[in-house]
N, C-alpha and C positions, 0 to 999 in steps of 0.2 A: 400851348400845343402839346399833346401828348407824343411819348417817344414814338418814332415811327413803326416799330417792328408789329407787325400782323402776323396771327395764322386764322388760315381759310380752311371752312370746311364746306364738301358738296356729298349733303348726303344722295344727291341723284347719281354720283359716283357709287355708290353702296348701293342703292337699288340696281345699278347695271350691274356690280361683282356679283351679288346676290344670283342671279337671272343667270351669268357666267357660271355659277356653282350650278344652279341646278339642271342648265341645258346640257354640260358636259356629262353629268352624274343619272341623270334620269329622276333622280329620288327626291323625296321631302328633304327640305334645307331650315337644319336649326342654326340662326343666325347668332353667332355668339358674341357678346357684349360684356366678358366681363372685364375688367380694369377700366369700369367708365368708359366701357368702347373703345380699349385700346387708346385709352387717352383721347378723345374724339368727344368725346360728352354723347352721353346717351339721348338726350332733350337736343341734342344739336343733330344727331341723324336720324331720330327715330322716322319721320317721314320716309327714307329711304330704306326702314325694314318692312315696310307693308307688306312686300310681296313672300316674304320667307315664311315657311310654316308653322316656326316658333323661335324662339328666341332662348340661346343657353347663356347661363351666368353660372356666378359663384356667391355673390352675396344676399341675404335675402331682404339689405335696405333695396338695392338693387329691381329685385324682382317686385316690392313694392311701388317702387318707381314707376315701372312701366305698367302695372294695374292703374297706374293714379293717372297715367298718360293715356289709356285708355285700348292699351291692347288686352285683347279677347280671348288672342290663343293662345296653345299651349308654351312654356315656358319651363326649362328643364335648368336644374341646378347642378352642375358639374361635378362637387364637392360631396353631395349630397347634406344630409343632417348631421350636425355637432351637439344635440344631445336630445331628449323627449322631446321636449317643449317647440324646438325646430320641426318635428313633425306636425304639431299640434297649428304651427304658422303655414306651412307649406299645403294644411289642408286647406286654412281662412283662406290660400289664396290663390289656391287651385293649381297647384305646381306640378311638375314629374320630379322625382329625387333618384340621383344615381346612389346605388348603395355600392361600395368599394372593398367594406370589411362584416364580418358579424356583429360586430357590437352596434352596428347600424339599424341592423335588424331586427336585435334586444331592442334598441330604443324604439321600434315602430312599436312592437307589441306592447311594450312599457305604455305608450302613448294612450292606447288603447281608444285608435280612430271611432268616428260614428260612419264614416263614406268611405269609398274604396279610394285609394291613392294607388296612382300609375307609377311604377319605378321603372329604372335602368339597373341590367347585373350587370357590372364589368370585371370586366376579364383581366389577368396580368396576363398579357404574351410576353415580353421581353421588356417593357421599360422601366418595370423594377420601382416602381413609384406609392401607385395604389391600383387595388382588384385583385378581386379571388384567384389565388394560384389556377392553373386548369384540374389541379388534382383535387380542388376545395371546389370547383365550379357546379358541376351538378347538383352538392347537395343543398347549397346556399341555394341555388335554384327552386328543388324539392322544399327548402323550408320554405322561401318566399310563397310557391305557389298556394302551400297548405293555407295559408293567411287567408281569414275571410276581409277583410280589410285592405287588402290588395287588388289593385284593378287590373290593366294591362303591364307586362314584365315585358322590356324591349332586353335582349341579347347585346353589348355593347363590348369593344375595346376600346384603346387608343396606342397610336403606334408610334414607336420609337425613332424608326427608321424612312419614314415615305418619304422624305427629300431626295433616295438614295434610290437607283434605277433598280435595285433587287434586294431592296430593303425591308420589303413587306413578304419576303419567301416563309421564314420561318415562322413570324409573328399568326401567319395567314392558317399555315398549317394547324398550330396552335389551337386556332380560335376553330376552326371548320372543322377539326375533329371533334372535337368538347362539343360542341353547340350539334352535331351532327346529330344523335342518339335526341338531347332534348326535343327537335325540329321535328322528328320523326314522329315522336309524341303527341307534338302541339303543334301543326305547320302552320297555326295561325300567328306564331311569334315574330315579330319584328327585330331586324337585326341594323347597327348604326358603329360605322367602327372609320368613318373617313372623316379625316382634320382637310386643312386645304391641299396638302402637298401629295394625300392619296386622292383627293376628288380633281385636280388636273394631271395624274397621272398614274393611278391604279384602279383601271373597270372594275376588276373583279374584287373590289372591298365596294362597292356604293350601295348596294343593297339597297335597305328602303327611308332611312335618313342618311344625308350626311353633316356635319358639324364645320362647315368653314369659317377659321378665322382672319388671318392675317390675309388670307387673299381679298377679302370681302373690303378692306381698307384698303385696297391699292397695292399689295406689297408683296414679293413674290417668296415663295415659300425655298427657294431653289438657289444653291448657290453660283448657279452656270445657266440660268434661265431670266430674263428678267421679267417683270409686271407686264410688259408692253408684248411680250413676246406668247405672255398668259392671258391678252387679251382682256386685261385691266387696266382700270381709270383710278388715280390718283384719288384718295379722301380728304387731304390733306395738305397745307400747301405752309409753308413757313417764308415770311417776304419782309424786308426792312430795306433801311434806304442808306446810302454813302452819307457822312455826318464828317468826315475827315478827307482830306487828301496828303499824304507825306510825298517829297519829291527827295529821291536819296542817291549816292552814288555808290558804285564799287568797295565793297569792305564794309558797306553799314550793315547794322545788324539790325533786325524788325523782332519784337514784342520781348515778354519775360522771358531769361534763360537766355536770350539771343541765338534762338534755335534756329533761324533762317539768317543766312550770311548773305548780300546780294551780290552777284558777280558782276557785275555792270551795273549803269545809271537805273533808276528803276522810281516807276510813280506807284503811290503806296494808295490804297483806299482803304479807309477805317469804319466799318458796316457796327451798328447798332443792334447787335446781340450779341451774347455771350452764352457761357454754360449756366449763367443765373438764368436763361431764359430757356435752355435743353438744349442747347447744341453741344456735342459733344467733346468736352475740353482736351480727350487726348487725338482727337482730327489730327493728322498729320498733315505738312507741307503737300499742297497739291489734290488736296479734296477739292471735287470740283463745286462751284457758285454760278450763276448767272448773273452779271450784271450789266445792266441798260440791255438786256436781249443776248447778251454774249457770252458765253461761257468760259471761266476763267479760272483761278485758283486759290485756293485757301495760301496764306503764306506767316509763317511764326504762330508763336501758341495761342491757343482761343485764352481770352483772358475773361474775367465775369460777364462785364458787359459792354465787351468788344470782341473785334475778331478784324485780321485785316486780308485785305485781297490784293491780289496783282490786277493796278491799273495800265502796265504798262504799253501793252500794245492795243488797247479799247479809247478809243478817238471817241469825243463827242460823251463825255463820263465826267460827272464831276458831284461835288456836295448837293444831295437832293435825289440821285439817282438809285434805282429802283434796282434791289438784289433778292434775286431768289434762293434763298439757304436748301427747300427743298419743296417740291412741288410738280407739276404737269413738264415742267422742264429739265429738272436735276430731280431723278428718280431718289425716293428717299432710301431706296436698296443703296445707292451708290455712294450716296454720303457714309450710310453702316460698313459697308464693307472696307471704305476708305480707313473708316476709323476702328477697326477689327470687331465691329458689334452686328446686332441684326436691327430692322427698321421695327417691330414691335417694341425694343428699348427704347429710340428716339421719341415715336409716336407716344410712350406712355411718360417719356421726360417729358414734355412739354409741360412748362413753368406754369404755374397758376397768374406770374405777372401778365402775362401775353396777353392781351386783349384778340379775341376770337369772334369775327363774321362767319355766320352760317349765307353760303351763296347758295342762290336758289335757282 
């Protein structure tokens, strides 16, 4: 009999987030998929990206994937190209490329395309990461446009701060002056500057794409807002079963370090996962669990491949019974924030050991 720990995936959850992005936003939604889907397997949701209007990654084994899975449309690579030859793949296989610096733009023309390839210019507003300063913007623009090998040029940011209720003031400014003068010029340009945490809660960036990630998987972008409250569905479900029961009294100590002391008599359940399987080993005491239906508490350190819970006031729980780690019940924001991290970590820990159902 195989160990019992499962995780579940529904990608018809990612078609409903999907649908969520774009009802609230109004715009084209590029569904992004990279880290393997946020850990999610890309061959295990792809069904549920039908409805988005393309699909952005990072890697281009990646974007070959989902040509070989049979999607048609467009597909944008975040990253853009790391040297000629990237461009020379991204034409075989009919991509958009964000270009972020000049030497990106060397290498198109290095390449020296046969067909027009569609880019993204982005912009630095404030995250300091990658993209044209706003003082470098225009003329990267001008050079782009000169390019006979160039098809369509989408205007793009990415922003630093849209978790944050006036996070996107000066980012915004930024972008809308620069891009102002170009628009003027060409008002047939397309502009895409919203992750998930500006497409649930900043209209004025949705323009005419937007890029949701983490919401699209169930998980909410907001550290005072949760999934359920963003009017999403779980992608992801992590579940294993009680394999142990300890019964202990006052002064025992539970797991390595003996970082949980108990105060009273206490019945101990010992759940079949660890951090060899992604859960997170610095969890503190009192991360919530469900078990047999009832929602209960992490207690002492996650150790490889265990982790134990407070059985003590859950009647009718014993060896065999069914624990939710994270899932439809215990929001996987809440396990993250228990354990000072965000649900995109957990979601992309998930162990290669796990054995994963896709539910349909």
């Amino acid at each position: 009999m195989p160990r019992p720990i499962i995780a579940k995936i529904y990608p018809q959850a990612v078609a409903h987030n999907i649908t969520v992005a774009q009802t609230i936003s109004g715009a084209k939604a590029w569904a992004t998929i990279k880290a393997n889907a946020y850990g999610h397997g890309i061959e295990r949701i792809f069904s549920g990206l039908q409805g988005a209007q393309g699909l952005a990654m990072l890697d281009f084994d990646e974007a070959r994937r989902v040509r070989e899975l049979g999607w048609e449309k467009p597909i944008l690579m975040l990253e853009g190209c790391f040297s000629p030859d990237d461009y020379r793949s991204a034409q075989s296989l009919d991509l958009t490329v964000v270009i972020h610096h000049a030497a990106q733009i060397d290498w198109l023309i290095a390449a020296n395309l046969h067909k027009n390839l569609n880019v993204y210019l982005k912009m630095n507003t404030g995250m300091n990461r990658v993209g044209f300063m706003p003082s470098e913007y225009g003329a990267a623009f001008e050079r782009l446009n000169a390019l006979a090998n160039v098809g369509n040029i989408t205007l793009m940011t990415h922003f630093a701060n849209a978790d944050l209720s006036d996070g996107l003031t000066e980012a915004m400014e930024r972008f809308n002056s620069v891009t102002a003068p170009i628009l003027i010029q060409h008002p047939q340009l397309e502009r895409s500057c919203s992750n998930s945490a500006a497409v649930l809660a900043h209209s004025s960036a949705h323009f005419d794409w937007v890029r949701p990630g983490i919401m699209i998987y169930g998980s909410s972008p907001f550290a005072n807002k949760s999934a359920h409250e963003c009017g999403l569905l779980p992608a992801m479900a992590l579940q294993s079963e009680i394999i142990g029961v300890q019964h202990i009294v006052a002064g025992e100590a539970v797991g390595y370090g003996s970082r949980f002391v108990a105060d009273k008599p206490m019945t101990i359940g010992v759940v079949a996962c660890g951090y060899a399987d992604g859960y997170p080993r610095h969890a503190p005491d009192g991360t919530p669990v469900i078990v047999g239906g009832v929602r209960t508490r992490l207690i002492g350190r996650v150790s490889m491949d265990m982790l134990m819970v407070d059985l003590t006031d859950i009647s009718g729980v014993g060896i065999g019974s069914t624990v939710e780690l994270w899932g439809k019940n215990v929001p996987i924001d809440d396990v993250a924030q228990a354990s000072g991290t965000i649900g995109y970590e957990l979601m992309c820990a998930l162990a290669q050991r796990v054995p994963v159902v896709v539910e349909t």
